[in-house]
C-alpha positions in Angstrom: 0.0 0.0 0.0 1.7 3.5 -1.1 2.4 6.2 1.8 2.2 9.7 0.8 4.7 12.1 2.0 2.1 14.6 2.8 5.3 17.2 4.4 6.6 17.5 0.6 2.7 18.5 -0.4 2.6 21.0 2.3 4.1 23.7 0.1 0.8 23.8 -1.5 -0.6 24.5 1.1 -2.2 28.3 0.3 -1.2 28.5 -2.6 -3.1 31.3 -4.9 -4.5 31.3 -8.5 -6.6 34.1 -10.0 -8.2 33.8 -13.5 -10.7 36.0 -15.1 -13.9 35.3 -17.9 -16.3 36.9 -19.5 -20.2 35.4 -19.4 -20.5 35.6 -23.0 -24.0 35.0 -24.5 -22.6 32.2 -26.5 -21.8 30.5 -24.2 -25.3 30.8 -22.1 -26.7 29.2 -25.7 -24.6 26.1 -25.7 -24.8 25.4 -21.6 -28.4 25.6 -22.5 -28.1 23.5 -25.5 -26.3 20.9 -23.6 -28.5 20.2 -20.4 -32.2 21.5 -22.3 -35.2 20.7 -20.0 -33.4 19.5 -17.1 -32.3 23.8 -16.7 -34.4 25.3 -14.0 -36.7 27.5 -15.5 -36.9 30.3 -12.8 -33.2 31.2 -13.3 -33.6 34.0 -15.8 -30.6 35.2 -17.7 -28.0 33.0 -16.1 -28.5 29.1 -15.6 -27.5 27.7 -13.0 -24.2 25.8 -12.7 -22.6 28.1 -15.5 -19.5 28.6 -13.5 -18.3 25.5 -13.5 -17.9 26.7 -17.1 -15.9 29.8 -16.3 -12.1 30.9 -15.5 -11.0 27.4 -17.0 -7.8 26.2 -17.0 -6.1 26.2 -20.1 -3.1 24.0 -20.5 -1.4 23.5 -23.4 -1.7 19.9 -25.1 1.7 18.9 -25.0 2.2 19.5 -21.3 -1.1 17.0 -20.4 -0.8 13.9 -18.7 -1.1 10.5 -20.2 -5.1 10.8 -19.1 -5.2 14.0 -20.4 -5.4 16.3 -17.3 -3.5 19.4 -16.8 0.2 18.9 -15.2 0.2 18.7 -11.5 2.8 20.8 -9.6 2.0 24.2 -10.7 -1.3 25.2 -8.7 -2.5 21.7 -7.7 0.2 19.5 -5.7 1.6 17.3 -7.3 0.0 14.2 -5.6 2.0 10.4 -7.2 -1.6 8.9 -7.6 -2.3 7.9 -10.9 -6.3 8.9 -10.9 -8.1 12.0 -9.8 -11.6 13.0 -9.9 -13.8 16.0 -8.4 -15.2 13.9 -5.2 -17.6 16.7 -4.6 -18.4 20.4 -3.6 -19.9 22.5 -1.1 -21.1 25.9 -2.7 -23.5 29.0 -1.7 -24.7 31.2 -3.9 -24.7 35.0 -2.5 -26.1 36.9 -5.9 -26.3 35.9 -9.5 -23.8 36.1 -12.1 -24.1 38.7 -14.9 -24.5 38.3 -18.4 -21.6 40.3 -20.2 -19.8 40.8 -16.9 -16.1 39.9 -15.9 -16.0 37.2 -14.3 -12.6 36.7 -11.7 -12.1 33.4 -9.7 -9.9 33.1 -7.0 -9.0 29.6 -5.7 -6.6 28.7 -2.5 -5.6 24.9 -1.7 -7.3 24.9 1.8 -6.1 21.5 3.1 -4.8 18.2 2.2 -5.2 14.9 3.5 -5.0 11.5 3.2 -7.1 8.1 4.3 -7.2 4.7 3.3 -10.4 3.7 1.3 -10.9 0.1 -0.2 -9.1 0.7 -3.4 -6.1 1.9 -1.4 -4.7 5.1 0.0 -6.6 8.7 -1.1 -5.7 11.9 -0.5 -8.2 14.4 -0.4 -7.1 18.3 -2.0 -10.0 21.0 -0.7 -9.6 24.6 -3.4 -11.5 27.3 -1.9 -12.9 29.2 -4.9 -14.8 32.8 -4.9 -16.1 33.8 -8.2 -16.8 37.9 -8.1 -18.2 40.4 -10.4 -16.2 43.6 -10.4 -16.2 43.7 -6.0 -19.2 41.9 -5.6 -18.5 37.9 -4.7 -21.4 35.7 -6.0 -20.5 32.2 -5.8 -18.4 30.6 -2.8 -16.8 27.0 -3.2 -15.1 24.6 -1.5 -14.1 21.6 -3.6 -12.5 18.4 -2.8 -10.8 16.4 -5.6 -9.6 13.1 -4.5 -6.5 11.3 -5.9 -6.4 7.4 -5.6 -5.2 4.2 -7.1 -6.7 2.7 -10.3 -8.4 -0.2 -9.1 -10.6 -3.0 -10.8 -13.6 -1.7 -8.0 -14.4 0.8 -10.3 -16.1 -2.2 -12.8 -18.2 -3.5 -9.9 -22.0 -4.3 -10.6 -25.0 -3.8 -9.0 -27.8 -5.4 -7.7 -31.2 -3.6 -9.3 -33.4 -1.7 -7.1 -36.5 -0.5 -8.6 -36.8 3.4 -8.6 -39.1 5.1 -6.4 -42.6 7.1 -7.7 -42.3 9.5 -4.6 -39.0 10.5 -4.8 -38.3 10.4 -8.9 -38.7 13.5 -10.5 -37.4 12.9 -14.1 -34.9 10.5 -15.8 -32.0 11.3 -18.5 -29.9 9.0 -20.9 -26.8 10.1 -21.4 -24.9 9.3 -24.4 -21.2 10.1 -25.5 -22.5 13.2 -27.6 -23.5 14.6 -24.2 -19.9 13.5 -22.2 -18.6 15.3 -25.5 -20.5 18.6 -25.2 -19.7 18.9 -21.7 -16.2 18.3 -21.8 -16.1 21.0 -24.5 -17.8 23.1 -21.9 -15.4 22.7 -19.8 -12.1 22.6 -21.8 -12.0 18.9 -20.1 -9.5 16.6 -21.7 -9.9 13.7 -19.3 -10.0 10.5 -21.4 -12.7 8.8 -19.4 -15.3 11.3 -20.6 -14.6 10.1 -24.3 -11.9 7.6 -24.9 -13.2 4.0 -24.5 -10.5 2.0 -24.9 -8.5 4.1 -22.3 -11.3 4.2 -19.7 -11.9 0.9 -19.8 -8.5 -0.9 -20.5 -6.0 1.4 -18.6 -8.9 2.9 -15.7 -11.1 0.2 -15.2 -14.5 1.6 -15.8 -17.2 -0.3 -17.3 -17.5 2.5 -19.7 -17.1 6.0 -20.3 -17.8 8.2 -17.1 -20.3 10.5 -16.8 -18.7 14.2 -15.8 -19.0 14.7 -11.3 -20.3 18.2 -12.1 -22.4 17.7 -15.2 -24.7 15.4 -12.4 -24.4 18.4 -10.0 -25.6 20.7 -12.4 -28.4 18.6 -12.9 -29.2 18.3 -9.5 -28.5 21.6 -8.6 -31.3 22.7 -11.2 -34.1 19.7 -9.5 -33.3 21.8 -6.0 -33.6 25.1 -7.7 -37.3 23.7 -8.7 -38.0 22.1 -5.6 -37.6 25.4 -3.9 -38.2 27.8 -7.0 -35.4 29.8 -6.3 -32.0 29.0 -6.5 -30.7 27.1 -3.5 -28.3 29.5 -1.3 -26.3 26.2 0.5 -25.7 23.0 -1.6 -23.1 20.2 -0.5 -22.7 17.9 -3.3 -21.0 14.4 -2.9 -19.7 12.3 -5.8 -21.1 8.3 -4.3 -20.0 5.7 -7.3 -18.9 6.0 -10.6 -21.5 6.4 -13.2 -21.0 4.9 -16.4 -22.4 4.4 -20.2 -24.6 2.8 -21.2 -27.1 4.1 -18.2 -30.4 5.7 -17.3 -29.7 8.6 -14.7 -32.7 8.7 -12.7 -33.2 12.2 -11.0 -34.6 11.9 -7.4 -36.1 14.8 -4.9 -36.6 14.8 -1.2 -38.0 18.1 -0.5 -38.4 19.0 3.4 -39.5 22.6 3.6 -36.9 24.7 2.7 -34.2 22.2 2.9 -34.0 18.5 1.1 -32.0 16.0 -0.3 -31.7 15.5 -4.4 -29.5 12.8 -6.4 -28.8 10.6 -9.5 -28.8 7.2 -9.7 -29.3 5.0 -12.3 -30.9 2.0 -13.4 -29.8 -0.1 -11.2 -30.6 2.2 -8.6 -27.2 2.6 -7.1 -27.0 6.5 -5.7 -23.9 7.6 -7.8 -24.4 11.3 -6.5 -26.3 13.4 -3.9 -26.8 16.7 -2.8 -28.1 18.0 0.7 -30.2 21.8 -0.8 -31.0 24.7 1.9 -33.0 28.1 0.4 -30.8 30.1 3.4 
């Protein structure tokens, strides 16, 4: 089982990046080309989940890893784990983003950790991000990726589990056209979104994988509905892998003004969840 030197990663530790955007209305059109119906309809100019397709990072291709990631060791540590994925977020929305407007996102590595899971050792990298128009902040986020071990969990099957009517608010197939679009998006080069033989052969998936926060955005959206307005708290967790061919079945457990929303799919394994509060 690897150890991590976790004193050589503390120079990370703080570390700053600031990148800046511009909301275009182009790319408004294709976010709502991308995700359609499943966009809450309350949300006016601005849909929600949009600035996950801001302030991207934009490495040039000969300096990507093998899986097609940005290099390590510049702003995130350079972690010797051979996969990493977004495990999850935890974001508040203080005011709406502005069509047009400048966009500036400021991210700090918060903390970094490490546990043993069952595929091995992880080690857990929070980024504190603020997104801001002009002095105004808008969006607060604190987002964990998670570096681990390939391992051949990842192929695991299921047991099915019918859904359930009172919970099940809609249902989406996702196809590679879809993992495409969104990785275009999100300038997102990561082979398991669109390279079979890679996901499958060298990461162990079943099949290709379906993006962490394209299933947020989605359930970011069923919460904004659930509520009609946009949630102000919403902790998001990545559960299992969720892979193509698949049915993601989108599930709502309002409770006043808080509740509990997530994907699962046809199997009815929970491969994402979000706990939703209005304040």
């Amino acid at each position: 089982m690897m150890q991590i030197d976790l004193e050589s990663l503390k120079p990370w530790l703080g570390r700053t990046e600031t990148k800046e955007d511009i909301l275009t209305p182009s790319l408004i059109d294709r976010f709502r080309a991308t995700f359609d119906a499943h966009l809450w309809a309350g949300a006016g100019d601005v849909p929600l989940g949009i600035h996950w397709c801001l302030t991207l990072d934009s490495a040039p291709g000969g300096s990507l890893s093998d899986d097609g990631h940005s290099p390590q060791g510049r702003f995130l540590p350079p972690v010797p784990l051979p996969s990493r994925m977004w495990a999850g977020s935890d974001v508040t929305h203080i005011a709406p983003l502005t069509v047009g407007q400048t966009v500036t996102r400021r991210s700090t590595i918060g903390d970094i950790t490490a546990k043993q899971g069952r595929s091995g050792t992880l080690v857990f990298v929070a980024v504190n991000h603020e997104y801001s128009n002009g002095e105004k902040v808008c969006i607060q986020e604190k987002q964990t990726i998670v570096y681990k071990d390939i391992s051949r969990s990842q192929s695991e099957k299921h047991t099915f589990v019918a859904p359930d009517p009172t919970t099940l608010r809609s249902r989406l197939t996702p196809d590679s056209v879809l993992l495409f679009r969104y990785s275009a998006l999100t300038f997102n080069g990561h082979r398991i979104h669109y390279d079979q033989p890679y996901t499958t052969e060298v990461e162990a998936y079943r099949g290709l994988v379906v993006h962490g926060p394209l299933q947020a955005t989605l359930l970011l959206n069923l919460a904004a509905d659930a509520l009609n307005k946009a949630p102000q708290g919403f902790l998001f967790r990545g559960l299992a892998p969720l892979t193509l061919p698949c049915e993601i079945q989108l599930n709502c457990r309002p409770d006043g003004t808080t509740g509990t929303v997530w994907c699962q799919d046809e199997t009815g394994v929970r491969c994402s969840s979000a706990d939703y509060s209005a304040t």
